[in-house]
Structure formats: structure tokens, C-alpha cells
C-alpha positions in Angstrom: 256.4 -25.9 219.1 253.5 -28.2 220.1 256.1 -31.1 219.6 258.6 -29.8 222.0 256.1 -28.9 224.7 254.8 -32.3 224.6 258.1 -34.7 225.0 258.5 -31.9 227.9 255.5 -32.1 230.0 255.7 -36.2 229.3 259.1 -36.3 230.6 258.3 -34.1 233.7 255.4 -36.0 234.7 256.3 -39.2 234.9 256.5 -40.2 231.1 259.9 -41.1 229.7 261.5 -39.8 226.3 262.0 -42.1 223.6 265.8 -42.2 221.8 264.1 -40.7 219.0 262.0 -37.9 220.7 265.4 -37.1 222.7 266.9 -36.7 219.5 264.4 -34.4 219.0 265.1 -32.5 221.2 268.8 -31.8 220.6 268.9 -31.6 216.7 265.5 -30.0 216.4 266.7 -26.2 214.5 264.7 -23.2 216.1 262.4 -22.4 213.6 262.9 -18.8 212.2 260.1 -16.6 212.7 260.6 -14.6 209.6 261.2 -10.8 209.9 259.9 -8.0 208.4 262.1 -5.5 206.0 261.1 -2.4 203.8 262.1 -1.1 200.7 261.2 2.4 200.3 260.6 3.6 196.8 261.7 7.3 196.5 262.6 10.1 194.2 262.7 6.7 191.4 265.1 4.8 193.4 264.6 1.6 195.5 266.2 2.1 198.7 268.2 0.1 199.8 269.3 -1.3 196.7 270.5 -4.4 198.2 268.7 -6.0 201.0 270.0 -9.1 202.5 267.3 -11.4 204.3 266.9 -14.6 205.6 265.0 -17.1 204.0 261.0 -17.0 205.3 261.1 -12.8 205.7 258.6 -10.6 204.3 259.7 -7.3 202.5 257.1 -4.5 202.2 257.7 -2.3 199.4 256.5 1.3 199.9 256.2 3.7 197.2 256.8 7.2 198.2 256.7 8.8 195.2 254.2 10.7 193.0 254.4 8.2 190.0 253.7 4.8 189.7 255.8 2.1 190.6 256.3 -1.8 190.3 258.7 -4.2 192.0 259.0 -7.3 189.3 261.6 -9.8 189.6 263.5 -9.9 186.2 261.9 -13.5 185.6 258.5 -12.0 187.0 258.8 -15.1 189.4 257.3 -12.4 191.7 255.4 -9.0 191.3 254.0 -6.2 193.5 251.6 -4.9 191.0 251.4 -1.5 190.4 251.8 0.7 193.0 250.6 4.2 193.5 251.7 7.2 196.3 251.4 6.2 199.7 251.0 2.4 198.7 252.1 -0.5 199.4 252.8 -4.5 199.0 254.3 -7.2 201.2 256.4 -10.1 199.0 257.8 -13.2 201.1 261.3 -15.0 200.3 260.3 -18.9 201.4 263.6 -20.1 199.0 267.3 -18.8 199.7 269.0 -17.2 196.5 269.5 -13.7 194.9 266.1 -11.6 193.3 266.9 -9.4 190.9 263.9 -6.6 190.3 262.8 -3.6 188.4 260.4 -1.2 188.1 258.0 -1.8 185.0 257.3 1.6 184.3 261.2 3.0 184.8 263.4 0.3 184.0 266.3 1.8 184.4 265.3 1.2 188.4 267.3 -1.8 189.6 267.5 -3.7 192.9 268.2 -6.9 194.4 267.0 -9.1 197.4 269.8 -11.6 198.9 268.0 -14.6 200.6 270.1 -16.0 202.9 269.5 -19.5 204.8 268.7 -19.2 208.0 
């Protein structure tokens, strides 16, 4: 946080904060770093098959088995492309809200992503 470090070192050496930097300060949220999460694709079953996340993570879709697999949101809003043994494919969640997803090839495989605010 270039911001913070700033209205720090000014108000440690000699400089004086502003009502509006102060505020700053205070109110300012930690921004969130954004985690990593798996889903592991195995024996034709995402796993798990509900993953809750906070909004800004990345989920890496793995596929361990021999066929071919997608993860594709039901209103294809996202897509992981087909993935082959031993592959893989990272999808970030910027918005908060509930992602439904299936596999194109076996869509009787069903998931869902939980995006959570953070």
C-alpha cells in the first residue's frame, strides 16, 4: 500500500496528516490478497463439489482422470477449456455470487463455486 506508507513516513518525519489522509487511514479495508483453491477432477466427479471463496481467489481445476474434462459455468460466463490427464487451468472469482458449472463432455458432472465478499 504505496498510499499508506506514504501518509506514514510524512507524518513521522515532520509532515502532518491531512483530515482526509487520517481518514484514510482508519476506514481504509485491508485489501485481500486473493487465495488459491483446487478442484480436483476425479473418477468423473469434481471434488469438492461446493467450494466457498472469497471474492478476488483463483481456483485451479486439475483433471486427474484418463478422459477429458471441462469446467463451464452453466451461462459459459467462464470456461477452462478442455482439459486432458495431468492438466490443468486457473479461473479467478473478481465478483461475489454463486457459479454453477459442468463438464461439457459428461454433463451429468455438476459443481458449484460460492463467491463470498471479502
Amino acid at each position: 500500500m504505496p498510499a499508506l506508507r506514504e501518509a506514514v513516513r510524512s507524518a513521522c518525519f515532520g509532515g502532518t496528516l491531512t483530515g482526509a489522509a487520517l481518514a484514510f487511514l482508519i476506514a481504509a479495508p485491508a485489501a485481500h490478497a486473493g487465495e488459491n483453491h483446487q478442484v480436483v477432477i476425479e473418477r468423473f466427479v469434481f471434488s469438492p463439489a461446493t467450494l466457498t471463496i472469497t471474492r478476488g481467489d483463483t481456483v485451479e481445476f486439475v483433471n486427474t482422470d484418463p478422459a477429458p474434462h471441462t469446467a463451464t459455468e452453466d451461462d459459459t460466463l467462464w470456461d477452462t477449456g478442455e482439459l486432458k490427464k495431468g492438466q490443468s487451468a486457473r479461473i479467478e472469482f473478481p465478483d461475489a455470487g454463486t457459479s454453477t458449472y459442468y463438464c461439457v463432455f459428461h454433463p451429468n458432472m455438476k459443481a458449484e463455486i460460492v463467491v463470498i465478499e471479502n
